[in-house]
VEXVEXGU-752659 format. One record per atom (N, C-alpha, C): residue in one letter; x negated, y negated, z. Coordinates in steps of 0.001 Angstrom, whole numbers, plus 500000, padded with zeros to 6 digits. Layout:
! residues N
AXYZ...
This chain:
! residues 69
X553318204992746563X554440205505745794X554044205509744323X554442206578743666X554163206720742000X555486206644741269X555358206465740875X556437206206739356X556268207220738394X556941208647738343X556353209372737607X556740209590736765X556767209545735110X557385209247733879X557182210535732923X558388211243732764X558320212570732267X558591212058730380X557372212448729410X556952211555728342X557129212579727083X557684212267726071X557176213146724520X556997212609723902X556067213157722774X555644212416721868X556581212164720947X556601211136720201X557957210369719018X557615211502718105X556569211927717651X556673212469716380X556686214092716555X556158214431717423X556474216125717922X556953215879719631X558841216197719661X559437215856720681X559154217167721142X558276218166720825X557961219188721938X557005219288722481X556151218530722688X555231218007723405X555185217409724635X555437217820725561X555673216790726567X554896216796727811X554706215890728388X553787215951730089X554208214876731236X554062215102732401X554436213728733029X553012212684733457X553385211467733207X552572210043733458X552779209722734815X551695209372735480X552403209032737022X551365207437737203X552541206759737056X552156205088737506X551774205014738802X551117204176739412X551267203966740795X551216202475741063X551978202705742141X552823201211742456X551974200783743702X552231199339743841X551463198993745143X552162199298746242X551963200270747172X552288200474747985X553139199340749576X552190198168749127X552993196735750046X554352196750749551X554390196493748624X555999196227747858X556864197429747883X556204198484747511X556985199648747138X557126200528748344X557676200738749239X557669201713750143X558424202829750458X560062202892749677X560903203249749692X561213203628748593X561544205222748375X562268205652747050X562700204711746410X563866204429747153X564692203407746594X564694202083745833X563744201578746456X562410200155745826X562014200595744676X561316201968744706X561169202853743406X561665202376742488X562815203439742687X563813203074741679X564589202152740853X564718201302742132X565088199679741379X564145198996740836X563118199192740996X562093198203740076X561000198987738558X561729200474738421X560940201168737756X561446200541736468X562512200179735863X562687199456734468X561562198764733927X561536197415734580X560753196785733880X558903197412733683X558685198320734835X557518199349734984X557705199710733486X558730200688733286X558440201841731534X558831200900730906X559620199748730823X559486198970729769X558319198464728867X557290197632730161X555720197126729780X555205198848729217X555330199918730061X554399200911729587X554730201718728592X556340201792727757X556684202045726899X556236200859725784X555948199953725704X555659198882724782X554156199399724632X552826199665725587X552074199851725467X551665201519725068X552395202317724678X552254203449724319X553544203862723399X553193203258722114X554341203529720798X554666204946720442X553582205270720800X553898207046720401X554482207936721218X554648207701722711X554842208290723189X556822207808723466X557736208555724081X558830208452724603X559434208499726016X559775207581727027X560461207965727955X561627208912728168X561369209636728516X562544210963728607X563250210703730121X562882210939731183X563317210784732370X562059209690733358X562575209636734337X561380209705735568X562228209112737113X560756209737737893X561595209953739149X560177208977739927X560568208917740776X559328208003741954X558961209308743405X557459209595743251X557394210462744218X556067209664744933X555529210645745930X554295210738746764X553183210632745945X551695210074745861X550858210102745119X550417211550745173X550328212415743510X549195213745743953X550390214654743481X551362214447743311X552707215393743189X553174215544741849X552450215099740966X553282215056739316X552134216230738825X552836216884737807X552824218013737219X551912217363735952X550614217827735390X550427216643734215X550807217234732645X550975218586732585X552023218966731567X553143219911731615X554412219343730994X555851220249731357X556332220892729874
């Protein structure tokens, strides 16, 4: 399962692409698992990428994220 994080940049918000995390699959198996545990996920990876912005994100299949929107 991926965590896929649709991103713009802070300083040109028209810039944008999606990030796709991937989760360990033991733990994560279910959309839903996804979803409930993706916070603290963009939290750490929003702390580690200042420039960039969380805009949305959704949890899909590995191989399925678009890498610019």
């Amino acid at each position: 399962m991926e965590l896929i994080l649709s991103i713009c940049l802070v300083a040109s918000p028209g810039v944008c692409k999606e990030e796709a995390l991937s989760l360990n699959l033991e733990q994560v198996s279910l959309p839903i698992q996804c979803m409930m545990g993706a916070q603290p996920v963009i939290a750490e990876w929003s702390e580690s990428h200042p420039k960039w912005r969380v805009t949305k994100y959704r949890c899909g299949r590995p191989g399925t994220v678009e890498r610019d929107i």
